[in-house]
C-alpha positions in Angstrom: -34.6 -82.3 88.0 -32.0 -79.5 89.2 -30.2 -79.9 86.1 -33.5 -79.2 84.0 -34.4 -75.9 85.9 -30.4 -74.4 85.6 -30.3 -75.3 82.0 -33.6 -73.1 81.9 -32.1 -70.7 84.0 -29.2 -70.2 82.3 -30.6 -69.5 79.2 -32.6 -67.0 80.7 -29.6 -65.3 81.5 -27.5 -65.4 78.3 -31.0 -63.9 76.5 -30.8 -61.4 78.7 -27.0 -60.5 78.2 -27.5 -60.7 74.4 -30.0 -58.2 74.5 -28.2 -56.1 77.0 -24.8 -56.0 74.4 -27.4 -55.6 71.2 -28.6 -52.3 72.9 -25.3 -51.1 74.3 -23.7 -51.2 70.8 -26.8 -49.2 68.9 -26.5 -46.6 71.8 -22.6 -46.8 71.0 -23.2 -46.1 66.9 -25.6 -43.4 67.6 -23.9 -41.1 70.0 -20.9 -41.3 67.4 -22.8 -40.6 64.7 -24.3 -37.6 66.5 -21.1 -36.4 67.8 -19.7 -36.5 64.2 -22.6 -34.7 63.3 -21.0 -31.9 65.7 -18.1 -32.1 64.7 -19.3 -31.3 60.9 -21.9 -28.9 61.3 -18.9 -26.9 64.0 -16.7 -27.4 60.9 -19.4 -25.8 59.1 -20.0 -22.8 61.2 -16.4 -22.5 61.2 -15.6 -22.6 58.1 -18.8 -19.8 57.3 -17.8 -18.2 60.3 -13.6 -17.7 58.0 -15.8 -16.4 55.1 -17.6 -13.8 56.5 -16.5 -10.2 57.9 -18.0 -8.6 61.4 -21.1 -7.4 59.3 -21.7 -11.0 58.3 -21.3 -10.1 54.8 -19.3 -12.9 52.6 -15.6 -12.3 52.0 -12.9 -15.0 50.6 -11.4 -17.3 52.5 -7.7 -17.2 53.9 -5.1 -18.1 51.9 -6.6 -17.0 48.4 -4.3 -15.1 46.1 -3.9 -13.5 42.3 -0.5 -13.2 41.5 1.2 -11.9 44.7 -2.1 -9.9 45.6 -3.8 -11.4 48.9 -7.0 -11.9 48.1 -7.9 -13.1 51.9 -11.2 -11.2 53.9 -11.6 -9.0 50.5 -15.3 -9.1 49.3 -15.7 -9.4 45.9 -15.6 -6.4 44.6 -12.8 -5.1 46.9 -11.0 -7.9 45.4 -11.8 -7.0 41.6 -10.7 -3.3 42.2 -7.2 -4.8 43.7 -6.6 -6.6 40.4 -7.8 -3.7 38.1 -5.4 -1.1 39.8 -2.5 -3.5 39.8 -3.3 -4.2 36.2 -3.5 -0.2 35.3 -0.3 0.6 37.2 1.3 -2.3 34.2 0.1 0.7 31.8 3.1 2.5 32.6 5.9 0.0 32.8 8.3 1.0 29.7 9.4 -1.4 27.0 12.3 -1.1 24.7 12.0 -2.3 21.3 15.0 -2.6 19.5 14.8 -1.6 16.1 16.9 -1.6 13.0 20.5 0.4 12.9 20.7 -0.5 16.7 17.6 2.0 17.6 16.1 1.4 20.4 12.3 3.1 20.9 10.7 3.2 24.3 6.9 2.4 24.6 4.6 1.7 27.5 2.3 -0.9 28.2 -0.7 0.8 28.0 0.4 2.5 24.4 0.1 -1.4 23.3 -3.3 -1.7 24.4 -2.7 -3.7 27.9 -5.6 -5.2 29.4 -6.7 -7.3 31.9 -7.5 -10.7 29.9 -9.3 -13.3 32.7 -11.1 -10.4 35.3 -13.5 -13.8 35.8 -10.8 -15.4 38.1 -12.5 -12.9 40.9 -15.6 -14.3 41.1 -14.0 -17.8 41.6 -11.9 -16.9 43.9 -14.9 -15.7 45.5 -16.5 -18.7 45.3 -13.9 -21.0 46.4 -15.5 -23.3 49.5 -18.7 -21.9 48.5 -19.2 -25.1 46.7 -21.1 -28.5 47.0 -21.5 -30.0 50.4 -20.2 -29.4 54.1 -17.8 -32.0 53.7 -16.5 -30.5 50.3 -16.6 -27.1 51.9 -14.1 -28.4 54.9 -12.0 -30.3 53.1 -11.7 -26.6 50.8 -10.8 -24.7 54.3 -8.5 -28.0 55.6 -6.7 -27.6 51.9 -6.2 -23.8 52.4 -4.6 -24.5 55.8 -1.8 -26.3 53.8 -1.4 -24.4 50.6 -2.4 -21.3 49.3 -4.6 -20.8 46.3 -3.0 -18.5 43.6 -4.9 -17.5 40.7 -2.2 -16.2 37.7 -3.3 -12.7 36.1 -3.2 -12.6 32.6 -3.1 -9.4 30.9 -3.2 -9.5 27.0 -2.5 -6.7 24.4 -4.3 -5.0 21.3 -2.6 -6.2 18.1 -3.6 -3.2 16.4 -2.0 -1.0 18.4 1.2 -3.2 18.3 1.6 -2.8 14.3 0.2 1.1 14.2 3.5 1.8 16.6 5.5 -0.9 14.7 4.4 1.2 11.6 4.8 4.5 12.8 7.7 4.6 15.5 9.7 1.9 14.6 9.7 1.5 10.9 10.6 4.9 10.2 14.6 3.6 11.4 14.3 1.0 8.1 17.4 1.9 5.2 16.3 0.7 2.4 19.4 -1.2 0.0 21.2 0.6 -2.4 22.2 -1.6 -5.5 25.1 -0.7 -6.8 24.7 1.4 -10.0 26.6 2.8 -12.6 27.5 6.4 -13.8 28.6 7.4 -16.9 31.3 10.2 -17.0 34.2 11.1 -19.7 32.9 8.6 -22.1 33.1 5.6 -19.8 31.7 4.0 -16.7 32.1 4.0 -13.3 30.5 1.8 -10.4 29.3 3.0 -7.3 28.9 -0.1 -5.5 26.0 -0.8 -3.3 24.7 -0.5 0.7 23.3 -2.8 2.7 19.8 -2.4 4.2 17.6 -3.4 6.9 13.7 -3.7 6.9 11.6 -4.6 10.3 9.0 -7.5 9.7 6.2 -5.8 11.3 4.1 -9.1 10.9 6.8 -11.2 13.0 7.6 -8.4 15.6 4.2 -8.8 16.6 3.8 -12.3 17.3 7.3 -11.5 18.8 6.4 -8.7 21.2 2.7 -10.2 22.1 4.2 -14.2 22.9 7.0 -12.5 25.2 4.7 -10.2 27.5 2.1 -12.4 27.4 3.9 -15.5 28.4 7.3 -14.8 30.0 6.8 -10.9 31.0 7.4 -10.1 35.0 6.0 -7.1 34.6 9.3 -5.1 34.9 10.5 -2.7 32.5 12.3 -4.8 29.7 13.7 -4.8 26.1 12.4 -7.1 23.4 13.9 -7.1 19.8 12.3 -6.8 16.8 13.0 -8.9 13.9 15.0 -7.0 11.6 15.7 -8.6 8.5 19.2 -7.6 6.1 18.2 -6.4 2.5 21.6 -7.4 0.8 22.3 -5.1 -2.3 22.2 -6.4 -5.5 25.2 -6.0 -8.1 28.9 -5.8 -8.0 31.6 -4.3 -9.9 32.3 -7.8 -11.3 28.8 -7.4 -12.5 28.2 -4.1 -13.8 31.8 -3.9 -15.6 30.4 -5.8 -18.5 28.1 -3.0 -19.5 29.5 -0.9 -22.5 27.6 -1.6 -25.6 24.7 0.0 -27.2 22.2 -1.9 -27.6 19.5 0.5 -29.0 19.9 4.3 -29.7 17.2 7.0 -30.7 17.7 10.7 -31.5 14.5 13.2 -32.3 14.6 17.0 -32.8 12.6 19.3 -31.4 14.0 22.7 -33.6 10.4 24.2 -33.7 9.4 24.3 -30.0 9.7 27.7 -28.4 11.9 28.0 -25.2 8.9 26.1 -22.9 8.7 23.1 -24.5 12.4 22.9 -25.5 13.3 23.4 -21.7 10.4 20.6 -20.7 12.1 18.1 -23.0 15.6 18.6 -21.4 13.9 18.4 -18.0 12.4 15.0 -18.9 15.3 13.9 -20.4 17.8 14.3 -17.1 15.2 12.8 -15.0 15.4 9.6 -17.1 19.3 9.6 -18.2 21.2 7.3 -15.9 19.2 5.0 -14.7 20.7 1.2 -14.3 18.2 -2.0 -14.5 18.8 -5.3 -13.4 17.7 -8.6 -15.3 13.7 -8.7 -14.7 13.4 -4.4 -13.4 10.4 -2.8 -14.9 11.1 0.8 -15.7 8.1 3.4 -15.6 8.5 6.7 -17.8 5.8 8.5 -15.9 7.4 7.8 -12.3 10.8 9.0 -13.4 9.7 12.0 -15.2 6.7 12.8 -12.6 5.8 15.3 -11.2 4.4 17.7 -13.4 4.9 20.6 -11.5 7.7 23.8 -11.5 9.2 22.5 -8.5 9.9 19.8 -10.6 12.0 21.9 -13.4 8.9 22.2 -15.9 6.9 25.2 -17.6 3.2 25.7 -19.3 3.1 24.0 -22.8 1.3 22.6 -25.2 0.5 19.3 -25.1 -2.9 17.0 -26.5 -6.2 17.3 -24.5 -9.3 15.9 -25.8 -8.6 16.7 -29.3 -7.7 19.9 -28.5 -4.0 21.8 -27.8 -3.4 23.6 -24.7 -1.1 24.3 -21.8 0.2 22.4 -19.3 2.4 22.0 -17.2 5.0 19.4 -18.2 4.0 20.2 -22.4 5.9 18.4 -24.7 7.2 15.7 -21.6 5.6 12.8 -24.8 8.6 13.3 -26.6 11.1 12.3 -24.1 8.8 8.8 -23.9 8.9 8.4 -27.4 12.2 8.9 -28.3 12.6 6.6 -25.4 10.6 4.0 -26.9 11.9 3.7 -30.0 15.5 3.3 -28.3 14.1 0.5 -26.4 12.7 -1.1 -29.4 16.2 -0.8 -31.3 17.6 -2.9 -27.8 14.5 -5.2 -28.1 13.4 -5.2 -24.4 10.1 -6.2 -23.7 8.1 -3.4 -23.7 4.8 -4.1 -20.9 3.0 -0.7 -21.5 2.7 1.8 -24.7 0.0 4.2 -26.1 -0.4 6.2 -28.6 -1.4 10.1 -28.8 -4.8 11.2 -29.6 -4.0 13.0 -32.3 -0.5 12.5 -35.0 2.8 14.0 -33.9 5.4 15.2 -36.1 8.7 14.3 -34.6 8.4 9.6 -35.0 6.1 8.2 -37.6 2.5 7.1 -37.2 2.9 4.6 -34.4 6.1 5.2 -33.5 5.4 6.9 -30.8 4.2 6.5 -27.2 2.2 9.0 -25.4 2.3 9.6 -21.5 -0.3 11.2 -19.4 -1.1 12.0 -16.0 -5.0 12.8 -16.8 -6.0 9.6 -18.6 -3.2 7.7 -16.7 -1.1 6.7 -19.5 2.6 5.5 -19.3 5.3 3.8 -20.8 6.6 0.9 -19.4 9.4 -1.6 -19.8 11.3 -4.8 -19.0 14.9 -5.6 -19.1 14.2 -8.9 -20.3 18.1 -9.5 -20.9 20.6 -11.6 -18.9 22.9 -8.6 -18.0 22.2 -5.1 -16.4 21.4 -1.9 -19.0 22.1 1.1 -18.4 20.1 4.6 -19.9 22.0 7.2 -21.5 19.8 10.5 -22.0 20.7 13.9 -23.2 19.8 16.9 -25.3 21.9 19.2 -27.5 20.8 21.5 -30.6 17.5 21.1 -29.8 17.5 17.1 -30.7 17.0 14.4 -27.6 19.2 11.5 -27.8 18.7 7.9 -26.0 21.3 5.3 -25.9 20.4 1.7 -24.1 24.1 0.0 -23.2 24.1 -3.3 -21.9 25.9 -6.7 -23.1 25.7 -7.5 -26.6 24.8 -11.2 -27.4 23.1 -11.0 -30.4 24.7 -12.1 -33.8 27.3 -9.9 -35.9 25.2 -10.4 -38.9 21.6 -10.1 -36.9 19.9 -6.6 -37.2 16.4 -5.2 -36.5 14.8 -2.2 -38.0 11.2 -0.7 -37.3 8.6 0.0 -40.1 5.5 2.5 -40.0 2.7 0.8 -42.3 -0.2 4.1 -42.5 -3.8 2.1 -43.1 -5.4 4.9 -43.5 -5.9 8.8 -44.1 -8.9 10.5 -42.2 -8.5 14.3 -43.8 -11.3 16.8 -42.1 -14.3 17.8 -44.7 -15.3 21.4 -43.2 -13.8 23.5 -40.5 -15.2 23.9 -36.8 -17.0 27.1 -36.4 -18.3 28.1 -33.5 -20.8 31.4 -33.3 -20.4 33.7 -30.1 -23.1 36.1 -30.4 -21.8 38.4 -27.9 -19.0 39.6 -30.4 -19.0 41.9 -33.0 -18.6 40.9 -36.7 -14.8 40.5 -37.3 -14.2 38.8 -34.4 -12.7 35.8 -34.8 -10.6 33.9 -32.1 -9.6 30.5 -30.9 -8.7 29.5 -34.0 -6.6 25.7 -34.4 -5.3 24.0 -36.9 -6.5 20.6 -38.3 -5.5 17.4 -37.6 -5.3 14.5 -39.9 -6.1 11.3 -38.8 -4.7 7.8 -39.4 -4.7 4.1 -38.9 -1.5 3.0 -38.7 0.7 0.0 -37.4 4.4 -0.5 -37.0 6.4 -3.4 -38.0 9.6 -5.2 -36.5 11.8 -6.5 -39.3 14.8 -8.6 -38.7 17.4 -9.3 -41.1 20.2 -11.7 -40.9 23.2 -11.2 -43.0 21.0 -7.8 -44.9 18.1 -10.8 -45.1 14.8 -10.6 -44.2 14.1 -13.5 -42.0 10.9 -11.8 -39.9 8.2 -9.3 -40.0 6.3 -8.7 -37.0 3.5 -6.4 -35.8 4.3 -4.6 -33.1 1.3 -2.3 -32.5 -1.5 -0.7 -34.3 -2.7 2.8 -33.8 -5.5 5.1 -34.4 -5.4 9.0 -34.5 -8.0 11.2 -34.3 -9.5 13.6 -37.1 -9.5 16.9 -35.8 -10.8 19.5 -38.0 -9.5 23.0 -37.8 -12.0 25.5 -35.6 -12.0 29.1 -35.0 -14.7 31.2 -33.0 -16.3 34.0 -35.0 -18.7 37.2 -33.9 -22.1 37.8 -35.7 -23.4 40.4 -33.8 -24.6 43.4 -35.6 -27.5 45.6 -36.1 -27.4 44.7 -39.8 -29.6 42.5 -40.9 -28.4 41.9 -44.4 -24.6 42.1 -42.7 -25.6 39.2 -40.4 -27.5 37.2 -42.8 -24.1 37.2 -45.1 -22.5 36.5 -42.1 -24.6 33.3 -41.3 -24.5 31.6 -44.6 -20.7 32.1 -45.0 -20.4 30.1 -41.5 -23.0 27.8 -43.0 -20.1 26.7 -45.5 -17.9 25.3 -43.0 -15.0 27.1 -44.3 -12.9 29.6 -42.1 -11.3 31.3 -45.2 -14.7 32.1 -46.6 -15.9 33.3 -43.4 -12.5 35.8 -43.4 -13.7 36.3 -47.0 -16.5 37.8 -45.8 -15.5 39.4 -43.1 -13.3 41.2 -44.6 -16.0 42.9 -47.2 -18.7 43.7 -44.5 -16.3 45.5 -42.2 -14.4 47.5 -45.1 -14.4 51.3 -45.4 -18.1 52.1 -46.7 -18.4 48.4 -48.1 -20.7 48.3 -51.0 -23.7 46.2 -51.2 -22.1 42.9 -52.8 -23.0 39.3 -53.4 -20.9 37.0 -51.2 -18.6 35.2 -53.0 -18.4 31.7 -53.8 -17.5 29.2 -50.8 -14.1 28.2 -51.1 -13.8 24.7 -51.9 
């Protein structure tokens, strides 16, 4: 039938034009997906081709900065030594601190220890479009086309360097406050009122001067201030007008010294008298009266060492503590530090006295433990040192306080000190000291209300050494009998025996004699 063969015909045909489109669009898909492949690998070469220089070597891409630098066609290292020199030339750009009392101190950058603080940003500049695929490498170039790539340079500082010039350059226009402070003239008082101060906060400048050029600096020459902090004075006329009573008064003599120690006491004094304290001051003896030196108005002395007297510089300064002391303990202020001498004085009673000394580092210290200011009085005339503590009188009419040595005990030396220098003739004698009794001893606070006794209280204890006296005597002689008399008269311990017999070996054409008994 005709119908039968075109139906077979006909699909004949519509097989064949399947197949025909079936192989038309796979040709289509593959020569686009070559030609893309073109298109990426050109992209590629081109985008190789933008990182490299004539000699083929690597370089970085267009459009790459750090800062305002263009890092674009620099190889690596051309592009680190760039950086580096821009960063060095920051070395000189100067910065003005302003300091205290409207100082202003000039500094450069590289005095504050610039640096350069991210030198890594190089190598990824470097590396930019370098980076995963060819895809992610052209989209880097296509990207670069639009908008540069900057890389910030961060520079940082040395902290160290900061506070040494904080320290050294900037401090140095600090005041320190005056507080106002009184003077005693024509038997009364007058104040000299106080100045203000100012005092840079080296810790705060720092973070002050190391946020700003780290985080907002433009690299131009600029001024940054420094915090300066006010140091307000204390006192006020108001204040200090209510000082006028004595609280606490000591006088000593010192009649016996020769013209040394006398004009060391009076030194010692005047560095002490007028000093004004302020509720919850400590005073120290040794830093007012200090140092012990003839710049300082003092002379050779005798003072204590080791048991021993000899002179120094400063000899006979221990007085001016004590009688110090025991005007402090009349005032009752609270006294923080207080020693003894080695050995007794004569001028206070056993443990009244208080001992300063530069060797051994004692001092005598104190507290105005009292609501109001005090004020020290110190002078000297005929030979006696006087202290007078004013302040504000609160205490009771009737209240009163008196001080009482209680001796323990007595320690008197047995023999003498005699020391043989074999060098020296008989009748020699030399170096000779006088003893020193020793003692135990404390000292009593008594208070008494209305001529009552309502208190006793210790106040220290004290121990003084035993220092016998000591000479140094020659035995040298060709006499044998001479030196064995000699001998056993130092064997007694007694320095008038050994005078004794001294005396009979070296007379005119001595006679053989028997020495005399030791004295006892």
């Amino acid at each position: 039938m005709p119908g039968n063969g075109n139906s077979e015909n006909s699909g004949i045909c519509l097989l064949e034009r399947a197949g025909g489109i079936r192989v038309k669009n796979w040709m289509k898909k593959g020569i686009f997906f070559v030609l893309a492949v073109f298109i990426l690998l050109a992209a590629d070469v081109r985008v190789r081709a933008q990182g490299q220089d004539a000699q083929g070597i690597v370089t970085i891409k267009n459009g790459v900065y750090a800062e305002h630098i263009q890092l674009s066609g620099m190889t690596e290292e051309e592009a680190y030594r760039a950086v580096e020199d821009f960063v060095s030339g920051l070395r000189d750009v100067e910065i003005t601190l302003a300091a205290a009392g409207g100082n202003q101190v000039v500094v450069t950058a590289g005095e504050l220890g610039l640096s350069w603080a991210n030198p890594e940003l190089v190598s990824e500049a470097a590396s930019l479009g370098t980076q995963g695929n060819v895809i992610e490498r052209y989209k880097v170039l296509k990207d670069l086309e639009h908008e540069n790539m900057v890389y910030p340079i961060q520079v940082a500082f040395d902290i160290q360097a900061i506070n040494d010039f904080l320290i050294q350059k900037c401090a140095v226009y600090d005041v320190k406050a005056v507080d106002a402070y009184l003077v005693r003239e024509n038997g009364g008082f007058r104040v000299v009122e106080g100045q203000v101060g100012f005092r840079t906060d080296v810790e705060t400048s720092i973070d002050r001067i190391n946020d700003y050029l780290t985080g907002s600096w433009d690299y131009l020459p600029c001024t940054i201030e420094l915090d300066v902090a006010v140091d307000e004075p204390r006192g006020s006329v108001e204040e200090l007008s209510v000082v006028r009573d004595i609280l606490g008064t000591c006088t000593t003599s010192f009649k016996t010294s020769n013209t040394s120690r006398s004009a060391n006491v009076t030194n010692g004094c005047r560095l002490v008298d007028g000093v004004t304290l302020y509720p919850g001051d400590e005073f120290s003896t040794y830093d007012a009266v200090s140092p012990f030196t003839e710049k300082n108005g003092y002379y050779m002395a005798g003072s204590y060492l080791n048991g021993k007297v000899v002179d120094s510089l400063g000899g006979g300064i221990c007085q001016v503590s004590t009688t110090l002391y025991n005007a402090v303990l009349q005032a009752e202020l609270e006294v923080t530090e207080r020693h003894n001498h080695s050995m007794i004085v004569n001028y206070v009673d056993p443990s009244a006295d208080a001992a300063i000394a530069e060797s051994s580092g004692k001092d005598f210290r104190f507290v105005n433990n009292l609501d109001y200011p005090i004020y020290i009085e110190g002078y000297t005339e005929n030979k006696q040192i006087t202290f007078n503590i004013y302040g504000v009188e609160t205490r009771d009419a009737g209240y009163k306080v008196r001080y009482e040595s209680e001796v323990l005990e007595v320690i008197n030396p047995v023999t003498d000190t005699i020391n043989v220098d074999a060098a020296q003739p008989i009748g020699y004698i030399a170096n000779e000291s006088s003893a020193h009794i020793g003692y135990k001893a404390r000292l009593w606070k008594i208070t008494l209300q209305d001529g009552v006794e309502v208190s006793r209280t210790q106040v220290n204890s004290s121990t003084y050494k035993m220092v016998p006296r000591s000479a140094t005597v020659g035995v040298a002689t060709a006499d044998p009998h001479a030196y064995e008399e000699i001998m056993a008269a130092i064997g007694t311990g007694s320095i008038d025996h050994v005078k004794n017999v001294i005396a009979l070996l070296t007379a005119p054409s001595a006679p053989a004699v028997a020495a005399p008994d030791p004295v006892q």
